[in-house]
N, C-alpha and C positions, 0 to 999 in steps of 0.2 A: 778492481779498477772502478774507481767512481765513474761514471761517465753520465752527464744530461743535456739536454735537447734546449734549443733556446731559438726563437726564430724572430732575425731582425727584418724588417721593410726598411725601406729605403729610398729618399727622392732627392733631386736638387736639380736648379736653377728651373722653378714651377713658373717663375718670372707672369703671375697674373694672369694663369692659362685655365681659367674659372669654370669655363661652358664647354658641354663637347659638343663637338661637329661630328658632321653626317661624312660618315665612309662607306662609300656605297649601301649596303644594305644592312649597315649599323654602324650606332653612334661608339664615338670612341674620346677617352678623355673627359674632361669638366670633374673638377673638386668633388662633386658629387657621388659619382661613380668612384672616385679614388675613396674617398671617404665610408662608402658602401663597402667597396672591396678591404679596406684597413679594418672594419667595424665586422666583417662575417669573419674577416683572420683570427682577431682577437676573443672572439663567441665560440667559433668550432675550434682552436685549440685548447688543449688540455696542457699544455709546457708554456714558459713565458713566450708573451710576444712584443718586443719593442717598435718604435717606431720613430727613424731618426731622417733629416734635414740637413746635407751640404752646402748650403748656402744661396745666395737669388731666389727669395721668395717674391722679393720686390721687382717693380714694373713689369713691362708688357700690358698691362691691360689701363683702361680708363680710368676704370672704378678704383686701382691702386693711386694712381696720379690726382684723381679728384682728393679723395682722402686722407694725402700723401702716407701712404704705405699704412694708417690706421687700419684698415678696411681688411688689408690682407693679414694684420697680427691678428686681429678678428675672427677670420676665416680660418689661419693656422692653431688659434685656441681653439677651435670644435673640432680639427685634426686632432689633438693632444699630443703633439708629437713628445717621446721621451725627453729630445736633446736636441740641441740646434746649434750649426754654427754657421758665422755669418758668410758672405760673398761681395764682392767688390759693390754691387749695385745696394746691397742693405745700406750706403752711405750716400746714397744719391739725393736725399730730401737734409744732405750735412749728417756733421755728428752727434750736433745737439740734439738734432730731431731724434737720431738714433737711439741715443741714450733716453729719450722720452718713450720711445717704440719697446725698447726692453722691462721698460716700466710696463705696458699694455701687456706683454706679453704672459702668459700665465706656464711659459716652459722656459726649463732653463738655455740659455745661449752661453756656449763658449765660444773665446778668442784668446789665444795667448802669444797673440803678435803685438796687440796695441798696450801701449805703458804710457800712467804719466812723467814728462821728462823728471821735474825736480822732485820726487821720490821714489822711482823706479819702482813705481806699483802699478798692476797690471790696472788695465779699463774695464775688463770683462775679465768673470772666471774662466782662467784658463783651460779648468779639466771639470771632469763632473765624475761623481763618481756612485753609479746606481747599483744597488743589490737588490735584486728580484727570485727569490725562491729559490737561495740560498745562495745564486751568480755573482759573485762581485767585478763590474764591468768599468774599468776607467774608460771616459771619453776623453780625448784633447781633440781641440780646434785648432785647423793652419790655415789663415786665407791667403791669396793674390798679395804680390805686390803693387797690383796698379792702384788698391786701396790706397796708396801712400801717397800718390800725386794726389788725391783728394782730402790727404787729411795735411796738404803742406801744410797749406793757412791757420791750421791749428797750430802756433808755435811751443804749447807746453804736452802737442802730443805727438810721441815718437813707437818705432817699430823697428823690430829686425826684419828685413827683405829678402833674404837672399837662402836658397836651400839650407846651404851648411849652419847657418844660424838655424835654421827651423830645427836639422836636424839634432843640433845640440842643444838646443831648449827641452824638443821630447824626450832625450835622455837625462835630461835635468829631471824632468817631469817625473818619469818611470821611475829614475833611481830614489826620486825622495819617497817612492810608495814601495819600497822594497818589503818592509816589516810589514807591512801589508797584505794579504793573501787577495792579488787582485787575478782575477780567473782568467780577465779578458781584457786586451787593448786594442782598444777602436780609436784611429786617428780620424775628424770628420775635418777634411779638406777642399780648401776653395781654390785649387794652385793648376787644375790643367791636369791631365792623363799623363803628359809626358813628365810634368815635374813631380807626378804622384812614384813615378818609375824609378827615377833619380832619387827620389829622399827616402824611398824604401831600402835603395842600394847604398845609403848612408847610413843606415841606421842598422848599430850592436845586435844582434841578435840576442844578446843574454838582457834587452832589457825589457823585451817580452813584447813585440807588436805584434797585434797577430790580423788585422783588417786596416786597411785604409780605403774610406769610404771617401768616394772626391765628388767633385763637382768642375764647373767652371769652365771646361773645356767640352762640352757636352757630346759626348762618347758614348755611344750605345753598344753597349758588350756584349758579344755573345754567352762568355765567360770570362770568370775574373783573371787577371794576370798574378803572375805567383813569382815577387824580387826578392831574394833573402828571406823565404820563407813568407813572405806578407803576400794574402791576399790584397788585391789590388781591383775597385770596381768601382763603376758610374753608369749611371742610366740615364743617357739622352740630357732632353730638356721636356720641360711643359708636366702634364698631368694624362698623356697618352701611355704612359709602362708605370710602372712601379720595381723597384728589385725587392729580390726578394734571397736571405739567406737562411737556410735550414741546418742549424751548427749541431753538434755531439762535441758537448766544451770536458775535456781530460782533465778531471777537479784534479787532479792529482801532480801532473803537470804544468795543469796550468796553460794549458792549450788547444787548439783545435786539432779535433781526433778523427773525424768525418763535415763532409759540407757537401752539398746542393745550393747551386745558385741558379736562379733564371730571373730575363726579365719579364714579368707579367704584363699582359697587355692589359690597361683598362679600357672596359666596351661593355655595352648592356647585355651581351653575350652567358657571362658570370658575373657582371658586379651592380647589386645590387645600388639602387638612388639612396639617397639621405634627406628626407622630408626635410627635414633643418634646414640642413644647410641648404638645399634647394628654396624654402624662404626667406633666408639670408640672403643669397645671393641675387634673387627675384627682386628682392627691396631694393638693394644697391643699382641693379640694373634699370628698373623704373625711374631712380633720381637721375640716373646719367641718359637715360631716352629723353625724357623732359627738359636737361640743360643742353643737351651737347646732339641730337639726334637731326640737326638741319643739316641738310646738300648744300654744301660747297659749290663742287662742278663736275658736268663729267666730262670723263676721260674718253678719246678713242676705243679704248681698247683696257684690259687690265694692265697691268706695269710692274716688271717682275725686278727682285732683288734674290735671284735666287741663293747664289754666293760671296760671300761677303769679300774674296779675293782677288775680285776682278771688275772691270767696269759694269755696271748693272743701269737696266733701262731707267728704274728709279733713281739710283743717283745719278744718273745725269741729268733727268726733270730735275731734283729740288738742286743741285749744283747752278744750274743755268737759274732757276730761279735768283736763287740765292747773289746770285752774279749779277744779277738786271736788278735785284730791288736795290742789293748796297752801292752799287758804284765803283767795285774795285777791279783790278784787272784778273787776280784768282780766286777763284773762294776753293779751298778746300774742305772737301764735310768729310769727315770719320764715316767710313761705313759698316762698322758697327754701331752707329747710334740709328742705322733704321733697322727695324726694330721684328720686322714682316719679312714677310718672302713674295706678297704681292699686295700692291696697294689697287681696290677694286676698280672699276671702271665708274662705280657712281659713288665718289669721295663725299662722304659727310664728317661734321668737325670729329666724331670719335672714334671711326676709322683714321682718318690722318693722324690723330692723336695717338693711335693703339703703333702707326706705321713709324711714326716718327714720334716719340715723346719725349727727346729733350729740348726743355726751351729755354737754350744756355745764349745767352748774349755773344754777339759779334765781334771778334777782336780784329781789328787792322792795320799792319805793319808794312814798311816798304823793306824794298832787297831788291840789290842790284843783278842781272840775267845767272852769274853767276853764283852767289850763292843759290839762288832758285836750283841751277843745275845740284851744287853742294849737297843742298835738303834735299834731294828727291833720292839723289846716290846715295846719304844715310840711311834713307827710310827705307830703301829696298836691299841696304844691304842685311839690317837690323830685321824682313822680311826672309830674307833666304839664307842666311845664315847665322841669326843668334835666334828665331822661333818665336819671330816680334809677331803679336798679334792687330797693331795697327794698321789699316790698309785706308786711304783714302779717293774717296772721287771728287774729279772738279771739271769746269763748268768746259765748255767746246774750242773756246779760245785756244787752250793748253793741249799739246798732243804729245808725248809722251812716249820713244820704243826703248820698251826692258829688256836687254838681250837673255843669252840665255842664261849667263852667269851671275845675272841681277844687276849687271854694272848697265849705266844710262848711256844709250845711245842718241840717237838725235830727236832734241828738242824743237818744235815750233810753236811761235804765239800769232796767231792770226794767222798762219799759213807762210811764215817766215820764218827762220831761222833764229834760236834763240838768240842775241847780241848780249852776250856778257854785259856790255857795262850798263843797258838800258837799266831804269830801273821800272819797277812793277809795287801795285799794292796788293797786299795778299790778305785775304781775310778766313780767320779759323774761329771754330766755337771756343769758347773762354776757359771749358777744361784742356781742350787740346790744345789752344796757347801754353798752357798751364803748363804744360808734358811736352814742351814742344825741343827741348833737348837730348829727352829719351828718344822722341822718334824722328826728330829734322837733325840734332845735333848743333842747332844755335838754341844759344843762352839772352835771358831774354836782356841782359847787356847790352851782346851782338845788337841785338836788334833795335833796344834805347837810343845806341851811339851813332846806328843810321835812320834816323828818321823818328819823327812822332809816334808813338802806341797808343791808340785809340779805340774808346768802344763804339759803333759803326750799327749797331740794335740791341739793342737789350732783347727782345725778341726774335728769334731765328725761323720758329712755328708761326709769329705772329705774319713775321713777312711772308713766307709761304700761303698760308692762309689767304691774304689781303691777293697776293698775286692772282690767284687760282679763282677768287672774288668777282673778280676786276677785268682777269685777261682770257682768251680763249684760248687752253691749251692743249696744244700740236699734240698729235702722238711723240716720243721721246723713246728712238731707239738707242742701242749702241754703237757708235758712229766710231769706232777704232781709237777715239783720243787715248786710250789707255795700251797699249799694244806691247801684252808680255808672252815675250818668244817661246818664253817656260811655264806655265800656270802655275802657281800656287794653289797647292792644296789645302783646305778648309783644317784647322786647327782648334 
């Protein structure tokens, strides 16, 4: 029996998680230490060692946003990672930019969801396929489909979305490398834990996957999950673990014969700095203390967004904000676009920037009491039972009880009972106008044929900014506007 040892790392959604912080009596995380720890793997073993990327390398941090995602292709070429595939955010600065970023990039990225429409050829290599000391290892790339709502506005570029497509593309994939003696199949996924489950249990066994490494959903394993024979793993978010797998690949089969998996903590405990890249990232650092290092305002008290599925002290600050600068009667903000889990007590522009970094313009539309009811009963239906991960906060006006079934109980605006026919202006970020069918269930038709669509800020950050400038602000609890009988669990 041939048998050899091959040992992958593993990260995604590092999303600009650059520096570590102090955990009690050690540091944990910063690129640095991850990069120490990837750099003594590859030195003290004697068998191959890979090192591969599920996607969101991009945002979270300043320094990514100043240099729009340059700074972190930068940072991921002195990683070296083997292989990389992308995550819904690698498209946040567009696609053009993206395809400039892969240019930067000195590793290969697959995708092989994005095609151009009028010749049905892929955007990105869809597979990769490395032989390392004697392994031949196929990669494919699967991202999100909420990529899609980002790339409408591209009209000549298309994507399949949906599992069962994914799943029939990777058997596309496999079956054309049949003649091929490929050892190993690694699928690098940006689709969510629970859709990494489902397309494991779609996918032939005779066409030989033997890992899918995900991202997206940021899931911290204890151990990998095992659907139709696939392992199945993701580690977290940010640059605090690493995974780590330890394989015995059966040349002969063609499969995996033994495995160890854990996730490594990084901390200065075991992982050595990286003088490099600790100058790297010193330089970048300096240029954003010098533009961006002024106090705003302070806050009462720190300001939590702990979970993104429920009302949170924070979005209700930048909601209300948001509500008093534009002029309309809702502003709904996505609460996944803050970005923290606490915005400090003494806000400078690059902590707010780090808390909140999208600065998508203000879209504002009218609707009369009833469809407002309409959209809020899509969005929470699309919440507890199709595994929507959009959840929204808005401003104190709107009070909102989710019973337990997710269906909308009673509504009030100013402490009064919704009235159907009134009408309201509503104002949302410009991606989430954009999506606002997948998650409210009007088209933006619907919403033409009642009333004017208007942009309301091209700035959403800058109004925040200006308020927090300008006005003395309150502490910003959670005052019940949101009130769900069931919680929603984190996804």
């Amino acid at each position: 029996m041939d048998l050899r040892r091959l040992v992958i790392l593993h990260s995604n959604d590092i999303h600009g998680d650059f520096f570590a912080k102090d955990n009690r009596d050690k540091l944990v995380g910063g690129i640095s230490m991850l990069s120490g720890y990837i750099n003594k793997v590859r030195s003290e073993e004697t068998d191959p060692v890979l090192y591969v990327i599920s996607g969101d390398m991009l945002q979270g941090s300043i320094i990514d946003q100043e240099y729009k995602g340059i700074s972190t292709i930068l940072v991921m070429n002195m990683l070296e990672p083997d292989v990389v595939t992308l995550g819904n955010h690698e498209l946040d600065y567009g696609l053009t930019h993206l395809m400039f970023l892969e240019r930067c990039a000195s590793f290969p990225i697959v995708n092989a969801n994005l095609f151009i429409k009028p010749t049905d050829s892929n955007l990105f290599e869809p597979y990769y396929i490395l032989e390392i000391d004697g392994i031949r290892i196929l990669f494919i790339g699967i991202i999100t489909e909420e990529v899609i709502a980002k790339s409408k506005s591209e009209p000549l570029i298309g994507s399949f979305i949906c599992i069962e497509d994914a799943a029939r593309e990777v058997e596309y994939i496999c079956n054309s490398y049949k003649d091929i003696d490929i050892d190993l199949t690694v699928l690098l996924t940006h689709i969510g834990f629970d859709q990494d489950l489902e397309l494991a249990g779609l996918l032939p066994k005779e066409i030989g996957v033997d890992l899918i490494i995900g991202g997206h959903s940021h899931t911290l394993m204890e151990q990998p999950a095992k659907v139709n024979d696939i392992l199945i793993t993701q580690v977290g978010t940010g640059s605090e673990q690493i995974g780590r797998f330890d394989l015995i690949i059966n040349m002969d089969t063609n499969s995996v014969h033994e495995f160890s998996w854990q996730a490594v903590p990084i901390n200065n405990e075991h992982c050595p700095y990286d003088p490099v890249m600790d100058e790297l990232l010193n330089s970048y650092q300096a240029e954003i203390d010098g533009k961006y290092n002024t106090v705003i305002c302070r806050l009462p008290r720190d300001l939590e967004h702990g979970r993104r599925f429920r009302e949170t002290e924070l979005g209700n600050l930048f909601s209300d904000i948001l509500h008093y600068q534009l002029g309309v009667d809702i502003v709904m903000l996505a609460s996944g676009s803050i970005r923290k889990n606490t915005l400090p007590s003494l806000v400078t522009r690059t902590t707010l920037m780090e808390v909140y970094p999208y600065d998508d313009a203000m879209i504002s539309f009218s609707i009369n009491g009833q469809m407002l009811r309409d959209m809020l009963t899509h969005l929470m239906h699309t919440l507890y039972y199709e595994g929507g991960r959009e959840f929204y906060q808005w401003n104190r006006d709107l009070r909102v009880e989710v019973l337990a079934d997710g269906s909308i109980g009673e509504i009030r605006m100013k402490g009064e009972p919704l009235d159907p026919s009134d009408h309201y202006r509503i104002a949302l970020q410009e991606y989430h106008y954009g999506i606002i069918e997948d998650t409210f269930g009007l088209s933006h038709d619907d919403l033409s044929d009642n009333g004017r669509v208007r942009v309301v800020s091209t700035s959403s950050q800058d109004n925040i900014i200006e308020y927090m400038k300008k006005n003395k602000v309150s502490c910003s609890a959670c005052d019940g506007r949101i009130r769900l009988t069931t919680e929603l669990e984190d996804r």
